[in-house]
VEXMARZA-334967 format. One record per residue: x, z, y of N, C-alpha, C in turn. Coordinates in steps of 0.02 Angstrom, whole numbers, plus 50000, padded with zeros to 5 digits. Each point is the difference from the previous one (the first is absolute). Layout:
N
    nu    nw    nv   cau   caw   cav    cu    cw    cv
     X     Z     Y     X     Z     Y     X     Z     Y
...
//
This chain:
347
    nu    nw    nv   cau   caw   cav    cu    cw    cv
 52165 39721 49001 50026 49942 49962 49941 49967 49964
 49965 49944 50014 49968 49955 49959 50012 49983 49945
 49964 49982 49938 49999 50009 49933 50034 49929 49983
 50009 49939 50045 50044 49952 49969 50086 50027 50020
 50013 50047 50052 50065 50003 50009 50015 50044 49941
 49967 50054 49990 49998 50039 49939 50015 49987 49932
 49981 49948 49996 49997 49950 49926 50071 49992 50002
 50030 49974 50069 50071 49949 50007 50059 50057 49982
 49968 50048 50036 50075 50070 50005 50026 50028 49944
 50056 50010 50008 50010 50045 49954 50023 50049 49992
 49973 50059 49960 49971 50058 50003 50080 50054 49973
 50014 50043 50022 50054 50027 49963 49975 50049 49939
 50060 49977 49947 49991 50012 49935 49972 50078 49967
 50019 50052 50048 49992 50053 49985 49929 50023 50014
 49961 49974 50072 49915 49990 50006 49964 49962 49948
 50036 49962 49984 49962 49962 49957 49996 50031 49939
 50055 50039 49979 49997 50012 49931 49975 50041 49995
 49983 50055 50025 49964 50069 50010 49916 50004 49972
 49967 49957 49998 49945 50001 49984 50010 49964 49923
 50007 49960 49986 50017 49977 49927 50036 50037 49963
 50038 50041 50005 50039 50055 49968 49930 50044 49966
 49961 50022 50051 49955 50038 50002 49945 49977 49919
 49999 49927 49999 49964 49979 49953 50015 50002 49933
 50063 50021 49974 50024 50015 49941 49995 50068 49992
 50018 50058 50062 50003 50038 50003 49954 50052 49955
 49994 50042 49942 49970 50020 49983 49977 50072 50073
 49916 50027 49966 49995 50051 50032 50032 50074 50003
 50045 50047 50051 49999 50061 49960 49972 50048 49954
 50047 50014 49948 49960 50018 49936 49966 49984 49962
 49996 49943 49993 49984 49943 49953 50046 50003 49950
 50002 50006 49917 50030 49968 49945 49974 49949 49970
 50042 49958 49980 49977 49944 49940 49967 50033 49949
 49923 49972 49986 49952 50006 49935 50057 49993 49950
 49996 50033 49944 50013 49965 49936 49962 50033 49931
 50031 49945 49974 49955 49997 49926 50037 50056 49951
 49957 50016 49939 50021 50061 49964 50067 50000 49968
 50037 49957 49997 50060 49971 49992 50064 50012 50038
 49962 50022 50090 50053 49985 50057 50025 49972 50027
 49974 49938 49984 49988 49949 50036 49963 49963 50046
 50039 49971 50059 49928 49996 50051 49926 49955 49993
 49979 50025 50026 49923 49955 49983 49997 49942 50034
 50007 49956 49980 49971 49948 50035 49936 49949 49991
 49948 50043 49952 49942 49989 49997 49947 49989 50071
 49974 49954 49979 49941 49991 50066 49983 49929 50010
 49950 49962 50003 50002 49935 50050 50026 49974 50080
 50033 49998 49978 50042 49977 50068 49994 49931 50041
 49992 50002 50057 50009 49929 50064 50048 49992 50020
 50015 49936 50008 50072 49978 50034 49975 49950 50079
 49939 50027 50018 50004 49965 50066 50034 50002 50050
 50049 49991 50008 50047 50018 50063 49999 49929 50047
 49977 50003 50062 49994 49952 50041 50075 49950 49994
 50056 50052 50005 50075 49976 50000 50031 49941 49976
 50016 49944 50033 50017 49926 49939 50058 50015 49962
 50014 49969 49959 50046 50018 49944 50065 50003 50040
 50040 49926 50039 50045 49997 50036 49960 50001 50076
 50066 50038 50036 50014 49999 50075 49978 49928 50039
 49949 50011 50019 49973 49922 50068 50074 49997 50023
 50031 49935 50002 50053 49998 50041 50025 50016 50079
 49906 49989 50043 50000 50040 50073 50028 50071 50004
 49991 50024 49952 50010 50064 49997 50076 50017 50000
 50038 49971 49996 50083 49995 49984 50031 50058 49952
 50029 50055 50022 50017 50063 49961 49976 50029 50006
 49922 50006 50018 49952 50053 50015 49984 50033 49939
 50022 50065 49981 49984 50011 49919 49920 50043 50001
 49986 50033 50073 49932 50020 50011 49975 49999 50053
 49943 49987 50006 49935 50016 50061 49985 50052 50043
 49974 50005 50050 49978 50074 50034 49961 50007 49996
 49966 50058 49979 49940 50019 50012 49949 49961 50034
 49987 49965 50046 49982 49980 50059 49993 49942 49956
 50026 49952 49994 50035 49947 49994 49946 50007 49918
 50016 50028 49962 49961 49993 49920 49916 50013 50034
 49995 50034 50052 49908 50018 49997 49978 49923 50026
 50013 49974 50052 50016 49933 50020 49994 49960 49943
 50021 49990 49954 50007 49953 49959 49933 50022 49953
 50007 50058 49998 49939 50003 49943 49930 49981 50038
 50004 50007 50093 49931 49992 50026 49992 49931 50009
 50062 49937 49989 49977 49935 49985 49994 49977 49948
 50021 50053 49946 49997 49957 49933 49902 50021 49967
 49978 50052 50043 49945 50009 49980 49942 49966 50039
 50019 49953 50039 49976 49936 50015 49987 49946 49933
 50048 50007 49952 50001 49954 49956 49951 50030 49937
 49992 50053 49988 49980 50047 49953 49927 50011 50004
 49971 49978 50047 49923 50019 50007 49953 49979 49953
 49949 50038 49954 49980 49964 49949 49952 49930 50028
 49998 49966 49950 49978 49955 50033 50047 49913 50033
 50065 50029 50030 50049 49953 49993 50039 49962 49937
 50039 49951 50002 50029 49981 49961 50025 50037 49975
 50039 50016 49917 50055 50036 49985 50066 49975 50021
 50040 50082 50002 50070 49962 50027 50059 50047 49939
 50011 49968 49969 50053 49998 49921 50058 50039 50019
 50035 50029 49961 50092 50012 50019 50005 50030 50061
 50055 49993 50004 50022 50028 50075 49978 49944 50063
 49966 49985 50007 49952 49950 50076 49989 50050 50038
 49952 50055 49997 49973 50055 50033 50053 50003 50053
 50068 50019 49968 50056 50032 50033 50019 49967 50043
 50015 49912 49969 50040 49941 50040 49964 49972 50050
 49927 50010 49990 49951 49974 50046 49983 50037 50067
 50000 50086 49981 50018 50050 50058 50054 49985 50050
 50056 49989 49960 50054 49997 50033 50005 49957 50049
 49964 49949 49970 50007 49922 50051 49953 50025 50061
 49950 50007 49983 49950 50035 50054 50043 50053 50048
 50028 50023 49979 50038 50082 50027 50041 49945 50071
 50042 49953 49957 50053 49976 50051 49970 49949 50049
 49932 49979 49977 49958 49950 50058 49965 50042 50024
 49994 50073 50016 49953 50043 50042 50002 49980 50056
 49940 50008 50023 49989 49981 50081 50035 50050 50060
 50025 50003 50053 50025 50048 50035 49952 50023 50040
 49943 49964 50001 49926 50031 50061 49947 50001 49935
 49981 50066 50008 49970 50037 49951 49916 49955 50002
 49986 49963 50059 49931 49953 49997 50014 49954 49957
 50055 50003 50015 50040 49918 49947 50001 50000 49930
 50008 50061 49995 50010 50025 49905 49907 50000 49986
 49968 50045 50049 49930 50018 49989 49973 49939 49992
 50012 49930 50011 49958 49936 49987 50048 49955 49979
 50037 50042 49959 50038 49940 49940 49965 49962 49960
 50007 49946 49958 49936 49965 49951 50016 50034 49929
 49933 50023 49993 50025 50061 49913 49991 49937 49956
 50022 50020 49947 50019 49954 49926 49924 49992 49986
 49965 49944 49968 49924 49991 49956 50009 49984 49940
 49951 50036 49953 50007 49977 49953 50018 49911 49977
 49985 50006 49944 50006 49923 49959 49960 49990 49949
 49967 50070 49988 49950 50002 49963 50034 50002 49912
 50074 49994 50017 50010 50007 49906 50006 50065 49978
 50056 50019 49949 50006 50062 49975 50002 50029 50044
 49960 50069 49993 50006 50040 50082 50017 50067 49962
 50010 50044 50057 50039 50058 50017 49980 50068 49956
 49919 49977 49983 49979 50048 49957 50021 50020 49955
 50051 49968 49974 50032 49993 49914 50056 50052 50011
 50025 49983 50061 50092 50038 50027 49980 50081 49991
 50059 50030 49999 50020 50083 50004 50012 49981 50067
 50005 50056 50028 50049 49999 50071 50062 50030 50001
 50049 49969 50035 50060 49992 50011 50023 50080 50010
 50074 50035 49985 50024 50049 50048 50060 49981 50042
 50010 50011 50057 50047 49978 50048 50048 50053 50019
 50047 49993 49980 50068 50061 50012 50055 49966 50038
 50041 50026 50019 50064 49997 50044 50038 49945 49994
 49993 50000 49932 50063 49961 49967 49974 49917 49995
 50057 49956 50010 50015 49940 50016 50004 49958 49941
 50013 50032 49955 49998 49923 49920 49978 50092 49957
 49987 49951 49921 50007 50052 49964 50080 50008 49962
 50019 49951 50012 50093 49991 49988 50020 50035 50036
 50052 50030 49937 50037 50066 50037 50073 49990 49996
 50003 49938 49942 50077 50004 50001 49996 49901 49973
 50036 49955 50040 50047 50022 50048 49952 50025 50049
 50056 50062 50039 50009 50017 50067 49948 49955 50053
 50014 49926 49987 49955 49935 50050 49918 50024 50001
 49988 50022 49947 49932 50008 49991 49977 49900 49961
 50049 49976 49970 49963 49936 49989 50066 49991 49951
 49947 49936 49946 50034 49994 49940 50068 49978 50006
 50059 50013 49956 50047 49953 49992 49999 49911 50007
 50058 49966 50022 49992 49936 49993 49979 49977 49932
 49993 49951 50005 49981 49977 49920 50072 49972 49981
 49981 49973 49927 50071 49969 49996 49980 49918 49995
 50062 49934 50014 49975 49948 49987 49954 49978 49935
 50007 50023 49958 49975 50002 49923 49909 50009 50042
 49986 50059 50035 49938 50024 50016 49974 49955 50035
 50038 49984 50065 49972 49946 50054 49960 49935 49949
 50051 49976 49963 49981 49930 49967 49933 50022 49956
 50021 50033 49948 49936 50018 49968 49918 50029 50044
 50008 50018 50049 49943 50022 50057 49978 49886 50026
 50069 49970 50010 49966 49945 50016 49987 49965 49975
 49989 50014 49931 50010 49951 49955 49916 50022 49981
 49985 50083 50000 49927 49995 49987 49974 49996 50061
 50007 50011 50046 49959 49946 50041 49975 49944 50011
 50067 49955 49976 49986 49927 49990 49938 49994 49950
 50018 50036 49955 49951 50008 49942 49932 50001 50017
 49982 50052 50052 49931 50016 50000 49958 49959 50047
 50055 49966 50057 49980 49948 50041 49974 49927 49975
 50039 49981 49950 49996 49941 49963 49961 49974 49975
 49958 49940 50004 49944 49984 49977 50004 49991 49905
 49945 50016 49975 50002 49976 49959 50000 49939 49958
 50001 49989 49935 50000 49931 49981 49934 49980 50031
 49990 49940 49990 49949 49934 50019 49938 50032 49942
 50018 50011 49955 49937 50027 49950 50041 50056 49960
 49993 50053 50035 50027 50063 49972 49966 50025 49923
 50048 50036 49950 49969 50012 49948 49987 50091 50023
 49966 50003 49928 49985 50072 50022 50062 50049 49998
 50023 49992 49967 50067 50040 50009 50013 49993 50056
 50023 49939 50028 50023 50009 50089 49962 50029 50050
 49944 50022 49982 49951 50029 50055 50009 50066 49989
 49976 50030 49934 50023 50066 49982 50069 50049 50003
 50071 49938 50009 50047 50044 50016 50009 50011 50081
 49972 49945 50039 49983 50047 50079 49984 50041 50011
 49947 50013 49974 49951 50059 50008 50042 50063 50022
 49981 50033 50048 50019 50085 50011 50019 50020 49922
 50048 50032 49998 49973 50090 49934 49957 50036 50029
 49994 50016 50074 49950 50055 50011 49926 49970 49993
 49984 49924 50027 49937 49971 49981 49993 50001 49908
 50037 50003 49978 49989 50002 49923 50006 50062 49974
 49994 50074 50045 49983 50035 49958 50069 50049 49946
 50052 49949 50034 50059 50030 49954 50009 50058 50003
 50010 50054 50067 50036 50043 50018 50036 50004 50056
 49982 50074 50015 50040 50000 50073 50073 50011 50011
 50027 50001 49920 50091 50034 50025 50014 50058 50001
 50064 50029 49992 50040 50083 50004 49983 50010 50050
 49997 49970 50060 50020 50062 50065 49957 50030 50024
 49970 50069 50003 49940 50032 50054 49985 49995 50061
 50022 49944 50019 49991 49982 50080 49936 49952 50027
 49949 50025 49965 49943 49988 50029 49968 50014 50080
 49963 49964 50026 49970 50035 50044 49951 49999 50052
 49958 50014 50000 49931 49975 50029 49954 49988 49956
 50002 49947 49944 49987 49976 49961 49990 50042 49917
 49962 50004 49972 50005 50048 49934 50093 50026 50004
 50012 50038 50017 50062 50027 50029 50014 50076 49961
 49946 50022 49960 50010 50059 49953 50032 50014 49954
 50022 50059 49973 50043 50003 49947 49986 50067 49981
 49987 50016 49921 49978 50046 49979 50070 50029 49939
 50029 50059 50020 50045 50002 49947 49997 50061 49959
 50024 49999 49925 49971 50023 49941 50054 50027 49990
 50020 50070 49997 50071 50016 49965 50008 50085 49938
 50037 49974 49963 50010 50052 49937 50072 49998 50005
 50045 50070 49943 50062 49980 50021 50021 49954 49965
 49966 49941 49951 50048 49952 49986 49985 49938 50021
 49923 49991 50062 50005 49941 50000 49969 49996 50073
 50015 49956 50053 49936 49993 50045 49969 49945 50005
 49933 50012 50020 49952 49920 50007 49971 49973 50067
 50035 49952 50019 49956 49980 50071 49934 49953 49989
 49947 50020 50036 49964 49940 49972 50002 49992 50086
 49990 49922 49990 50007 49950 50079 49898 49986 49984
 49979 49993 50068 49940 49997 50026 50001 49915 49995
 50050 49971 50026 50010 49921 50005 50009 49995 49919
 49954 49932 50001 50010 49977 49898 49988 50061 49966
 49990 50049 50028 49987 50075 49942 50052 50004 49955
 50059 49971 50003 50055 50011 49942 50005 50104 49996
 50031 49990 49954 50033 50068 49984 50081 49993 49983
 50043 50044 50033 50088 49984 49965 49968 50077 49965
 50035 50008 49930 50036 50037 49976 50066 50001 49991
 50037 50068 50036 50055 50003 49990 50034 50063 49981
 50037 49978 49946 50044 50068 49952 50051 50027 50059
 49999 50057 49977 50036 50064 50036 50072 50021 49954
 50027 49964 50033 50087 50014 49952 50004 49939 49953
 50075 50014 49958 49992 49956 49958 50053 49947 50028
 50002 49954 49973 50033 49928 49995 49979 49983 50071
 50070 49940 50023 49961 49954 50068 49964 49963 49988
 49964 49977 50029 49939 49953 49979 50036 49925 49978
 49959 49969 49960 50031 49941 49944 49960 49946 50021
 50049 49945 50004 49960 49916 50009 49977 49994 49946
 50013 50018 49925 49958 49983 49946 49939 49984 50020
 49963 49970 49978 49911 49989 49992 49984 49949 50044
 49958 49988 50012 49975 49935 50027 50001 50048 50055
 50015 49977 50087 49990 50016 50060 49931 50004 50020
 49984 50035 50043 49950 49999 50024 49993 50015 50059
 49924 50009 50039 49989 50001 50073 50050 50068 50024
 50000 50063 49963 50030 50068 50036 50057 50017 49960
 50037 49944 49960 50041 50027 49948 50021 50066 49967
 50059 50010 49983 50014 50043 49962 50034 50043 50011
 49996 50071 50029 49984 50061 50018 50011 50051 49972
 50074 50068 50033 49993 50056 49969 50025 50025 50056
 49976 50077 50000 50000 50036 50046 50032 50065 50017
 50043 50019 50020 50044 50074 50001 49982 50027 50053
 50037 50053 50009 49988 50056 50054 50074 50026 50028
 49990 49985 50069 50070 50007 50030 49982 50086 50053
 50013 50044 49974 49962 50045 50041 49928 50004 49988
 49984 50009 50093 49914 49998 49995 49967 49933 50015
 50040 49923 49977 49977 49943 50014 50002 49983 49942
 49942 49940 49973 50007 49971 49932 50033 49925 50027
 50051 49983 49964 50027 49946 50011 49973 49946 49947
 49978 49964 50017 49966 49926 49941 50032 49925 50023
 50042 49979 49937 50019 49955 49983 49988 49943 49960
 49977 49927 50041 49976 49952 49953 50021 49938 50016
 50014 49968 49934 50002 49950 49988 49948 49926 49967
 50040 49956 49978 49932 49965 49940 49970 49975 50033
 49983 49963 50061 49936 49976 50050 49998 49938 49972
 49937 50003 50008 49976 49889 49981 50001 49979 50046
 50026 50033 50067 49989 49955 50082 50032 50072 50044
 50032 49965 50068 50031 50032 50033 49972 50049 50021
 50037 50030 50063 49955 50063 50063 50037 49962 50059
 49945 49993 50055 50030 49983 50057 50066 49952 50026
 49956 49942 49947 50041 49953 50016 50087 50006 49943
 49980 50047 49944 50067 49997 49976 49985 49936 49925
 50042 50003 49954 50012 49983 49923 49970 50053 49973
 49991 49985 49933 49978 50040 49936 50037 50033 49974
 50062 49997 50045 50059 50057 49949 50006 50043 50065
 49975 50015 50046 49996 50058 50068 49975 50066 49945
 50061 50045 50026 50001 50072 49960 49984 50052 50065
 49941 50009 49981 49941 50062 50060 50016 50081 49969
 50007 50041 50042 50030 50041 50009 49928 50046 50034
 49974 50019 49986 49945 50047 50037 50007 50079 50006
 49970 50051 50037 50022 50046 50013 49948 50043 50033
 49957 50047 49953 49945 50021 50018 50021 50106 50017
 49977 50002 50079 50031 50079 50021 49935 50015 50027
 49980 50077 49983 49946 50031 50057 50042 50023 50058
 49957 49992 50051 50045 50039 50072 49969 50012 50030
 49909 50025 49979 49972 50035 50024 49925 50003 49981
 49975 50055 50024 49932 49997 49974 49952 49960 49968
 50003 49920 50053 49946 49954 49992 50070 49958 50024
 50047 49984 49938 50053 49948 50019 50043 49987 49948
 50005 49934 49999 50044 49982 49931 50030 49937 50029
 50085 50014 50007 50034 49958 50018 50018 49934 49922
 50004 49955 50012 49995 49943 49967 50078 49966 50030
 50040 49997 49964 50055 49940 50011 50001 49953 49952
 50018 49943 50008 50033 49957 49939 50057 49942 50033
 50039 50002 49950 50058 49973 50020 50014 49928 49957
 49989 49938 50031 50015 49918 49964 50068 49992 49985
 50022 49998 49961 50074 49956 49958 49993 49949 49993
 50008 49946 50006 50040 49944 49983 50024 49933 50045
 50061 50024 49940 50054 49945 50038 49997 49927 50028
 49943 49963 49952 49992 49948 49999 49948 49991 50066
 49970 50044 50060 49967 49990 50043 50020 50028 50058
 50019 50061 50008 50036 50044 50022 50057 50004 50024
 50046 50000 50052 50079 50004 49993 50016 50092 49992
 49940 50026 50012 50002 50078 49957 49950 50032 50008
 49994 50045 49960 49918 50038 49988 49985 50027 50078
 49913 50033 49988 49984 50017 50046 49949 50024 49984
 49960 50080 50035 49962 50039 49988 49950 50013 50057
 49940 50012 49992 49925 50007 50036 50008 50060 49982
 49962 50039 50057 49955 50044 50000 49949 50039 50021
 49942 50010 49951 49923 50012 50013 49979 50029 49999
 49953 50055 50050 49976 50068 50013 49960 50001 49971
 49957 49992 49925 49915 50022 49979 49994 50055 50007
 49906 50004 50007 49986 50052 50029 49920 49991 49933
 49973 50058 50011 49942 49985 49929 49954 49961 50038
 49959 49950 49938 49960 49968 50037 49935 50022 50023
 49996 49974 50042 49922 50012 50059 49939 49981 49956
 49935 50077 50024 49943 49940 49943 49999 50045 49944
 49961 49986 49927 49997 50026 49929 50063 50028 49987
 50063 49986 49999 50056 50013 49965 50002 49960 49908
 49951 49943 50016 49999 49965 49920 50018 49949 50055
 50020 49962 49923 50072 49958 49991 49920 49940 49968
 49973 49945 50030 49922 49971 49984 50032 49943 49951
 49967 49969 49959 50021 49922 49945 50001 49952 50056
 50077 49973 50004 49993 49931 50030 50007 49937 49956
 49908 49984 50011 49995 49954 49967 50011 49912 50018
 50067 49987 49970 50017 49934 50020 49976 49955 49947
 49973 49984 49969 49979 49950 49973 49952 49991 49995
 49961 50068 50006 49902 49981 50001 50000 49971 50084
 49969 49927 49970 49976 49978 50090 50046 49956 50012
 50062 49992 49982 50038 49969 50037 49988 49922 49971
 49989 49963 50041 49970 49931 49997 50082 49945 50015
 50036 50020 50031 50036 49975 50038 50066 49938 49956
 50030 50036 49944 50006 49957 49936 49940 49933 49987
 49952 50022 49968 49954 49954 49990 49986 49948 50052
 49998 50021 50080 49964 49953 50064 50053 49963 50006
 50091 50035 49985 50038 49943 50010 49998 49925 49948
 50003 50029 49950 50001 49952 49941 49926 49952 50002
 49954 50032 50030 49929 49949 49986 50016 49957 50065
 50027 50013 50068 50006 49959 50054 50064 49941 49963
 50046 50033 49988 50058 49934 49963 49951 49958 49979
 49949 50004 49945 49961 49963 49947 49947 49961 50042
 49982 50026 50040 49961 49955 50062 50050 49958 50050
 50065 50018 50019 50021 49971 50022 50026 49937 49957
 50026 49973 49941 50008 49973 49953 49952 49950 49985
 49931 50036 50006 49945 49957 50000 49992 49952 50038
 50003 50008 50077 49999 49971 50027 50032 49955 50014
 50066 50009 49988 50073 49956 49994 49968 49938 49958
 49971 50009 49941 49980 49962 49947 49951 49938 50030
 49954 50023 50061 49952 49968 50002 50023 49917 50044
//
């Protein structure tokens, strides 16, 4: 069977699932670490590179996993893209870009051997990236069942086209500074990266700090730190919102369950009132399962949950200063080009 009919077929559920089972699977005789307390450890710097896109490619239909065969394949075109030296490739691309490759394979193996490889572009290149891990599984959505988000609701559609319109839209004829500055990215300004640990490729680390009353993630992206209390009250909109809001944390068993609210800006496309639900389990040696679950109504026609295999990170095991503001020119070059452009208008 040739590797484009391969791509097309589909695989029965019980082959398929057999190897991804395997990846949660702790080793025999393995226990969960824990802390002097009895509680499990979930200390360590952790990576969330998982090649896997968040939702199910729609080619893929109810495919909930890969074969063996089929994932080495994908990882031997996505490391076409990965070579230092090439462009960088962000998010889940690695995966979507394999895939496309996977289903345009050549059927005469001379044919594949003098395909035209990707060239650089000479911009941000590849040196910067982690590399990807490639597993079985088809989205990191686990529920719904689809492997892909809920519909939105009309409320969501409009508001999604309404900032679009927004960002497409020219500005005034002689923009003030305010109007230039509220375009701007948050991430070009330095704000913050947000609650969710779903980094990847990219400063994608996470270093976590835990006692029994409190744990601390510090994120590698923006270098934030959450502190979050262990018991106690649900977490409170009181206070001014912010990038990772407001956060407390219990223990359901051997999983810490973390609940937050309070955001100054959505997750994935939601509102500021989306109630995240996170869910941190060891399940094995060098493994820390990661869920989090999006609420809200106002985007959503109902929640829905990811989930992410970290594994410790590759390299030092330090968590390095990401420094976003030393250097960054990119604020300033916009605002001095407006002022030249203006100028010229004048002449």
């Amino acid at each position: 069977m040739n590797r484009q009919r391969m791509a097309a077929c589909m695989v029965a559920a019980a082959l398929a699932a057999a190897p991804a089972v395997a990846v949660a699977q702790a080793p025999e005789g393995w226990t969960v670490p824990r802390l002097a307390d009895g509680r499990p450890d979930l200390q360590g710097v952790w990576a969330s590179d998982s090649a896997t896109p968040l939702q199910r490619p729609e080619e893929l239909g109810d495919r909930e996993f890969l074969t063996d065969e089929e994932v080495a394949t994908l990882a031997e075109h996505a490391s076409e893209y990965s070579a230092v030296g090439g462009d960088a490739v962000f998010g889940e691309t690695p995966f979507r870009r394999a895939l496309a490759a996977l289903a345009a394979e050549p059927a005469d193996e001379a044919q594949a051997a003098n395909r035209p490889r990707r060239r650089s572009t000479g911009s941000y290149n590849q040196f910067w990236m982690s590399g990807r891990w490639f597993e079985n599984r088809t989205s990191l959505i686990v529920d719904p069942p689809n492997g892909r988000m809920p519909p939105r609701t009309p409320e969501a559609e409009e508001r999604a086209a309404r900032q679009r319109a927004e960002r497409t839209s020219p500005l005034p004829e002689r923009p003030t500074l305010a109007d230039e500055i509220v375009r701007i990215d948050p991430n070009i300004r330095c704000l913050g990266g947000g609650v969710l640990l779903s980094g990847r490729g990219y400063n994608s680390t996470y270093q976590i700090f835990q006692t029994p009353t409190q744990v601390a993630i510090l994120k590698e992206m923006y270098h934030e730190t959450r502190f979050i209390p262990i018991g106690g009250a649900a977490p409170s909109r009181l206070g001014p919102p912010s990038a990772v809001g407001s956060s407390r944390a219990q223990w359901e068993g051997d999983t810490l369950v973390v609940e937050t609210t309070n955001l100054s800006r959505g997750a994935s496309g939601s509102t500021r009132d989306v109630h995240v639900t996170e869910r941190f389990t060891r399940v094995g040696p060098e493994l820390l399962q990661y869920e989090y679950t999006l609420d809200d109504p106002a985007t959503w026609t109902a929640p829905w949950t990811a989930r992410i295999f970290m594994r410790p990170s590759p390299g030092t095991g330090v968590v390095y200063e990401f420094a976003c503001h030393e250097g960054n020119y990119a604020i300033e070059h916009a605002l001095r080009n407006a002022r030249f452009l203006e100028a010229q208008q004048g002449q």
